[in-house]
C-alpha positions, -999 to +999 in steps of 0.1 A: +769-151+093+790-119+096+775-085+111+773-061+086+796-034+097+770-004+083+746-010+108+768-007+139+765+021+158+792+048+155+795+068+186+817+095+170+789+103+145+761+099+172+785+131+194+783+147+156+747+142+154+738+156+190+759+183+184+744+196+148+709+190+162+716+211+202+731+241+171+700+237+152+676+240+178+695+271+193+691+287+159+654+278+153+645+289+191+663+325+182+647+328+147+613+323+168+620+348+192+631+373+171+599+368+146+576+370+177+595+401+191+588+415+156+549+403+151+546+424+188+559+455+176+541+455+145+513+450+164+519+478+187+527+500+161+497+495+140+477+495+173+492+536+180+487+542+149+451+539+146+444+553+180+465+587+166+440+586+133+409+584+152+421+611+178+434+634+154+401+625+129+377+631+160+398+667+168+404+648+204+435+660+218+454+641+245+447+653+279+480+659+303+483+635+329+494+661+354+467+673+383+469+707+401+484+708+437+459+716+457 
């Protein structure tokens, strides 16, 4: 019975694999951080946004942050 020369392991294609798979995951982990980076400002935006409508809705002004010297 002879082996059957498909199933042998091919360690040029195994490098190929291993390197196609480390370029994938580089790309997926930077596609996620970008989409997360973007959800937060959204987020952040929509979140000064609404605070600015109800202020400006309520004729409440922003109060300086700067005390008198005494």
């Amino acid at each position: 019975m002879s082996s059957n020369p498909w199933l042998k392991k091919n360690p040029f294609m195994s490098m190929w694999l291993s390197a196609a798979n480390s370029v994938a995951n580089t790309a997926r982990g930077q596609a996620t951080r970008q989409a997360r980076r973007n959800a937060s400002a959204a987020a952040a935006q929509a979140g000064n946004s609404l605070f600015s409508f109800w202020t400006q809705a309520m004729g409440l002004t922003a109060k300086s942050a700067h005390r008198k010297k005494r």
